[in-house]
C-alpha positions in Angstrom: 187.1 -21.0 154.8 186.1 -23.5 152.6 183.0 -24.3 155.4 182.0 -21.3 155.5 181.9 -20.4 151.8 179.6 -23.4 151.6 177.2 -22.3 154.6 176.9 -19.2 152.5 176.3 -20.6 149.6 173.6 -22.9 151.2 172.2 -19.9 152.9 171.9 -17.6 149.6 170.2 -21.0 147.8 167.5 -21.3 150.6 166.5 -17.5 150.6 166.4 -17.3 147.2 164.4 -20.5 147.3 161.7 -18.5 149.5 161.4 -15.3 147.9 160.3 -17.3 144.7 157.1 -18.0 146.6 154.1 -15.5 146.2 152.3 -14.6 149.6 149.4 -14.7 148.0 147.1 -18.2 149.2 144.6 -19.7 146.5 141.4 -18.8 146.6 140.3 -22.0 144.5 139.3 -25.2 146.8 141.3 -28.3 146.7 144.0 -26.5 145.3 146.6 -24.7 147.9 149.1 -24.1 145.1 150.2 -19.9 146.2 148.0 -17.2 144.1 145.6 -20.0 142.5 142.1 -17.9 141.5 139.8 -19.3 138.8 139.2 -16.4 136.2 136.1 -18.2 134.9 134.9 -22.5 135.3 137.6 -23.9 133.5 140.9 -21.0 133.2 142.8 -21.1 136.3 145.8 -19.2 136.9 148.5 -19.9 139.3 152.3 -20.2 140.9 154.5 -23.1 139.3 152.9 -26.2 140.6 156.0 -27.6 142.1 155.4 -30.5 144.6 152.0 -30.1 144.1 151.2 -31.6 140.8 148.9 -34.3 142.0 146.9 -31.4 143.8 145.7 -30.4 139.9 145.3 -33.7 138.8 142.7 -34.4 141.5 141.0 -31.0 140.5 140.5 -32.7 136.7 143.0 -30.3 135.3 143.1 -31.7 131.3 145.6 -28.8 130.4 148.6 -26.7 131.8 149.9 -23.7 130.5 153.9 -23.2 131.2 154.4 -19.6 130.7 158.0 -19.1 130.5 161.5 -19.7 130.1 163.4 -22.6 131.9 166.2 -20.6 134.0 167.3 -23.9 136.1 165.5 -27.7 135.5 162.0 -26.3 136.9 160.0 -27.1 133.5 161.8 -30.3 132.9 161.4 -30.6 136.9 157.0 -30.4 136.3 157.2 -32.8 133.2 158.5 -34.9 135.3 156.4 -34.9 138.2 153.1 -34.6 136.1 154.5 -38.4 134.3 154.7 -39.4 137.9 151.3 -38.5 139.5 149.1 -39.3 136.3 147.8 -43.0 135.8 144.5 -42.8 133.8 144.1 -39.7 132.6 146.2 -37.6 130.5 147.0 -34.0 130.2 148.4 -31.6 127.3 151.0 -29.1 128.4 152.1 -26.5 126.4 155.1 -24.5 126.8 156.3 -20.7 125.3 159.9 -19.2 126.6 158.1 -16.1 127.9 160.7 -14.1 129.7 159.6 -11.4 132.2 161.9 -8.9 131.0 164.7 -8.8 128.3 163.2 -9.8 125.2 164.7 -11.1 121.9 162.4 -8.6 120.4 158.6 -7.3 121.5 158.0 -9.3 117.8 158.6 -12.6 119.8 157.1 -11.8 123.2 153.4 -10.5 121.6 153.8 -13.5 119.3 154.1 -15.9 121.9 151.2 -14.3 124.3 149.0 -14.6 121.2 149.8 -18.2 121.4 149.2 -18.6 124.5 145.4 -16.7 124.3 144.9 -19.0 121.7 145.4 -22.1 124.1 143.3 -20.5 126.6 140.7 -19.9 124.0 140.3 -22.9 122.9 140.0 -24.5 126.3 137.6 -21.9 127.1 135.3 -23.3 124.3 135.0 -26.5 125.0 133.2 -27.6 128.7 135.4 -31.2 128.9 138.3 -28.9 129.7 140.1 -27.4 131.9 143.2 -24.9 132.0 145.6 -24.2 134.8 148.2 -21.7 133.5 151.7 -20.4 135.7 155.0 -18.4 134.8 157.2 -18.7 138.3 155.6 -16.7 141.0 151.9 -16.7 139.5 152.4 -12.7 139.8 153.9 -11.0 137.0 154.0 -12.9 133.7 150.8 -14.8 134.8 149.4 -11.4 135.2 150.2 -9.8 132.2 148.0 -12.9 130.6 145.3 -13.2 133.2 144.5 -9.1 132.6 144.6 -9.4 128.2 142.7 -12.7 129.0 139.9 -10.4 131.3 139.5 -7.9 128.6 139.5 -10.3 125.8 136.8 -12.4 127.1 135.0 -10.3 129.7 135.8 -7.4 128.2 137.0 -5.2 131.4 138.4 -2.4 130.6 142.1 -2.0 130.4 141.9 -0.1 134.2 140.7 -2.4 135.7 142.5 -5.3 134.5 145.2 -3.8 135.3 144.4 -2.1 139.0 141.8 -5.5 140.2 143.6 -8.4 138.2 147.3 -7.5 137.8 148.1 -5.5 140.5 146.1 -7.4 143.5 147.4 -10.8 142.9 150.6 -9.2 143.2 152.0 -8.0 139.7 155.1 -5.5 139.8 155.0 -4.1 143.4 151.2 -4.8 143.9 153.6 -7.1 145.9 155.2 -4.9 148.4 157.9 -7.4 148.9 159.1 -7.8 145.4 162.7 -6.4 145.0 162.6 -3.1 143.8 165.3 -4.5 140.7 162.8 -7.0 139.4 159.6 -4.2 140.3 162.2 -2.3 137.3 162.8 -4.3 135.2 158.6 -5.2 135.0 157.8 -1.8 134.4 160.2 -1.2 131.3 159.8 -4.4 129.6 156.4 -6.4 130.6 154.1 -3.5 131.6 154.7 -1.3 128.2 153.8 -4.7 126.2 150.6 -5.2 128.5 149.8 -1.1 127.6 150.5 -1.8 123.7 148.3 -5.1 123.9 145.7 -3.9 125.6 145.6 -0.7 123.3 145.0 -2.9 120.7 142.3 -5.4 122.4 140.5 -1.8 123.2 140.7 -0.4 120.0 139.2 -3.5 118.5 142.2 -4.6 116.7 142.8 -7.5 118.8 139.5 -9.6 119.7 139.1 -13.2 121.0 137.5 -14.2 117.9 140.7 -13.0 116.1 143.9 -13.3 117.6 146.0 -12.3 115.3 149.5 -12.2 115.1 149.7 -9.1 112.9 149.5 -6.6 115.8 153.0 -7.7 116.6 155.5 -5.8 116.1 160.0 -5.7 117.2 159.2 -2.3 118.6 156.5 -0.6 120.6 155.6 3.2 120.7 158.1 4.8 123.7 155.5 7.0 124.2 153.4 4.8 126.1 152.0 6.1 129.1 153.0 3.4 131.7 150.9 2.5 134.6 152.0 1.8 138.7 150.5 -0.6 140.6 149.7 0.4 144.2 150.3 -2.5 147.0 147.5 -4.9 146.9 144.8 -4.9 149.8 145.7 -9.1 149.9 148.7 -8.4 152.0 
């Protein structure tokens, strides 16, 4: 019995291991980290970098982006493994506890994407730099940024971020596989904060040049009209 219970164990472990990779392959050479795509010369976005750290040192990565919450070791796992593969360069991490769904408050979670824009920003501006930026999966969290990012600095419009940047690289069910639980939870918690945010970039209260804080608020309207992704034409 007590076999057994361990073989199932083992089992559970290995397929949840695999469904916490995205089926989506990088489209960015050199790098064959899942759903890597370069949203302009220097911001890349990405799955966790896991075994694969040297793969961004080699591409001249100066800056990672960890956006989310430690659930196991995986963050301290990275720091780890980036002290291991770097020798003469050096890169600056930054880290928010972004979760995908269950918020402290929608106060914390807007304040902390704000932060994170701002990191991106700044890399942005300055040519000597480059940003690769990941949640788990590369699909859902790194979505929600990657679309604000796209109508903050290319200034798509809130559709298409959604439809072209979200939902194709797999965000909610744009990935067909994603459990219908998790494709749930996304669509009460993350997609009404990505509605809210990007309400505000188009109404000109939120810009690049000014990413402020302010907009932030514990509770969003409930009358938010929330968008569905449709399966992505990648898979």
């Amino acid at each position: 019995m007590t076999k057994l219970i361990l073989m199932m164990t083992l089992l559970c472990s290995q397929v949840a291991s695999a469904s916490l990779t995205s089926p989506f392959p990088s489209t960015v050479e050199g790098i064959d980290i899942p759903n890597t795509h370069a949203l302009s010369d220097n911001i890349i976005r990405g799955m966790a970098p896991l075994g694969k750290m040297g793969q961004l040192v080699d591409y001249g990565i100066t800056d990672i982006l960890i956006f989310k919450n430690q659930t196991r070791s995986e963050i301290d796992q990275e720091y780890s493994e980036l002290k291991e593969v770097l020798a003469d360069t050096s890169i600056d991490t930054y880290q928010y506890d972004f979760y995908w769904h269950d918020y402290p408050s929608y106060k914390v979670a807007c304040e902390q994407t704000i932060d994170a824009l701002r990191v991106m920003r700044a890399v942005n501006e300055d040519n000597n730099r480059k940003l690769f930026y990941h949640c788990t999966v590369g699909e859902d969290r790194t979505g929600f940024l990657s679309g604000l990012w796209r109508m903050l600095s290319q200034n798509w419009s809130k559709k298409k971020a959604f439809y072209k940047e979200m939902c194709e690289n797999g965000y909610a069910n744009g990935n067909p596989n994603k459990p219908d639980y998790v494709v749930g939870e996304i669509r009460e918690d993350l997609t009404p904060l990505f509605l809210y945010m990007s309400d505000k970039i188009e109404s000109g209260k939120l810009k690049l040049s000014n990413l402020t804080k302010s907009i932030c608020k514990d509770e969003i309207p409930l009358n938010i009209k929330i968008m569905y992704c449709r399966s992505s034409s990648k898979i």
